[in-house]
N, C-alpha and C positions, 0 to 999 in steps of 0.2 A: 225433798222434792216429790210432787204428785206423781204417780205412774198414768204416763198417754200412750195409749193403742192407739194407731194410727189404723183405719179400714175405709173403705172406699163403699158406697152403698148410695145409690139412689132417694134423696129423698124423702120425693115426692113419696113412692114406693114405703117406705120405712115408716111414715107419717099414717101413711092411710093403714099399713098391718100393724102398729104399734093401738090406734083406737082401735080396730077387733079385737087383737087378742087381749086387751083389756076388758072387753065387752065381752069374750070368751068365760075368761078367772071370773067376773063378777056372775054371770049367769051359773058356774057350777057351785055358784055358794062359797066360795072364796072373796077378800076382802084387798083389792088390787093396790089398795095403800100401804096395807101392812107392809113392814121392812123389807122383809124377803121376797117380795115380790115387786116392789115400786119399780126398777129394772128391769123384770121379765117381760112387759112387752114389746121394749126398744130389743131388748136381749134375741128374742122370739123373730119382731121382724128384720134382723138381719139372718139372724139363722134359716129363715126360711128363703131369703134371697139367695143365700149360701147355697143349701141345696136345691136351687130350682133355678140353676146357674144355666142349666144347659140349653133354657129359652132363648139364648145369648148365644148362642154359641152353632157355628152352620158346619155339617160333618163334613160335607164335600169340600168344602175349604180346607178341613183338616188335613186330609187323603191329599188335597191337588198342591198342598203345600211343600207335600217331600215325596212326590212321584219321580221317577225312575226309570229311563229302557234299563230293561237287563235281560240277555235272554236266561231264563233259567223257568222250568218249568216243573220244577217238582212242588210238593205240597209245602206250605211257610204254614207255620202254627203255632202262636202265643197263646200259653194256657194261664188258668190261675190269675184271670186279670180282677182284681178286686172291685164291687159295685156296690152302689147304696143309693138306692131310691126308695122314694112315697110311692104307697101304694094308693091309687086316683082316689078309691070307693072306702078308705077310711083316714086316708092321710095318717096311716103309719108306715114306719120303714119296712122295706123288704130288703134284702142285702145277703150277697156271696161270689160266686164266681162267672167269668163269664170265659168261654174260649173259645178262639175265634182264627181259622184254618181259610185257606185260597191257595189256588192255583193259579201262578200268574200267566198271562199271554203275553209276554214281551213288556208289561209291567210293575214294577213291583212300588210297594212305599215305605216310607219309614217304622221300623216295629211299633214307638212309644205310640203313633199315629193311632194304630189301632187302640188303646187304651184309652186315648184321647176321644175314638168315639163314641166307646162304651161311656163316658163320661157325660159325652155331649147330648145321651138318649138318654141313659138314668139320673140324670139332675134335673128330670121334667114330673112333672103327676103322672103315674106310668101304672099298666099291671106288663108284667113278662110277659108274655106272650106279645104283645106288641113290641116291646123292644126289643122282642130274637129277631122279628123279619125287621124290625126298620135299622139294626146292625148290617145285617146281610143286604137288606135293602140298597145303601148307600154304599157298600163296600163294590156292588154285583154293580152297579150303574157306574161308580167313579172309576174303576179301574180295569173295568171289564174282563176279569178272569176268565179261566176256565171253569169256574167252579169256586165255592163258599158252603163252608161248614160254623154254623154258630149251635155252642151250648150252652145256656143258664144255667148253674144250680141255685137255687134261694130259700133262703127261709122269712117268712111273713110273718111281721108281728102283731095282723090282722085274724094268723090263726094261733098265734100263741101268747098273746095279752089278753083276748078276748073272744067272742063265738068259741071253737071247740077245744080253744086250748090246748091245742098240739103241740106238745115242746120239741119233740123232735122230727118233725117232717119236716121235708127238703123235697119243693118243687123243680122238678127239670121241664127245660122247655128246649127245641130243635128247631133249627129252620138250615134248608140244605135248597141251592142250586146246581145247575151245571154237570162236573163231574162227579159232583157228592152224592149225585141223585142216585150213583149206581153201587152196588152193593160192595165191590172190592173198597172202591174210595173212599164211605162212609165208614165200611168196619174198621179202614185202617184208620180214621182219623178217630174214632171212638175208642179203640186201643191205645192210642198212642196221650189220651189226654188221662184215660182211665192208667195210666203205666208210669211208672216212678224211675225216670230214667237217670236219676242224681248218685 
């Protein structure tokens, strides 16, 4: 009996990226019939529906789905949340952590939630730096904290496949509201993501 993958994928969408990156393979001198490739560009344009999922996907909805009274107003901080986005200005990946600290006012949300919307900003054509404030962005607006601490670490494979070939740098990128603005709140939230409390 044949093996069937069952996936779900638009299309229209898949139709129109399946003739690119066909029209990609044949422009670098590659021959898009050959065996091994005759499926890479149906293959190609779901993968990139896959990662570029998060066009689909609305952050505040995420957040307004499992919101909360609670009074508690100490600092909530999920670290080590795993990320994998296109970098916009070569469409290659950049990918590593993201952690992401608030202080609630009288509300709080579901932990996974937050992962969910690192998910929903790096599954677009992104560089970091845009995604630290549009994390914070929508976290600062949907649940109105006291305060929001977001930090990227990444590494780009824009600088280490090609231009200077960096194999080991590791970009961080910051964005701070609120009460992170002030120097106790920040140190503690940057100690506490930098600290191995296992």
């Amino acid at each position: 009996m044949a093996y069937h993958k069952h996936e779900s994928y638009d299309q229209e969408s898949t139709d129109e990226l399946k003739v690119a990156y066909k029209s990609i393979i044949s422009a670098v001198g590659e021959d898009p019939e050959r065996e091994g490739l005759l499926k890479t560009p149906e293959r190609m344009a779901k993968a990139m529906q896959f990662i570029t999922q998060g066009y689909n996907m609305n952050a505040a909805d995420i957040l307004n789905s499992a919101k909360f009274h609670e009074d508690y107003s100490e600092m909530v901080l999920v670290k080590n949340i795993e990320l994998y986005s296109l970098c916009e200005h070569h469409l290659l990946p950049f990918f590593g952590k993201a952690h992401i600290a608030y202080i609630p006012n009288g509300v709080i949300t579901g932990l996974s939630k937050l992962a969910h919307v690192v998910e929903c900003f790096s599954r677009r054509l992104q560089v970091q730096e845009r995604l630290t404030h549009q994390i914070l962005d929508v976290i600062q607006e949907t649940l109105n904290p006291q305060g929001v601490g977001v930090v990227i670490e990444a590494q780009h494979l824009c600088m280490m496949m090609r231009g200077v070939q960096k194999q080991n740098s590791v970009t961080t990128t910051s964005a701070f509201s609120g009460l992170f603005m002030e120097n106790k709140t920040r140190s503690e939230f940057l100690r506490l993501i930098s600290a191995n409390l296992s």
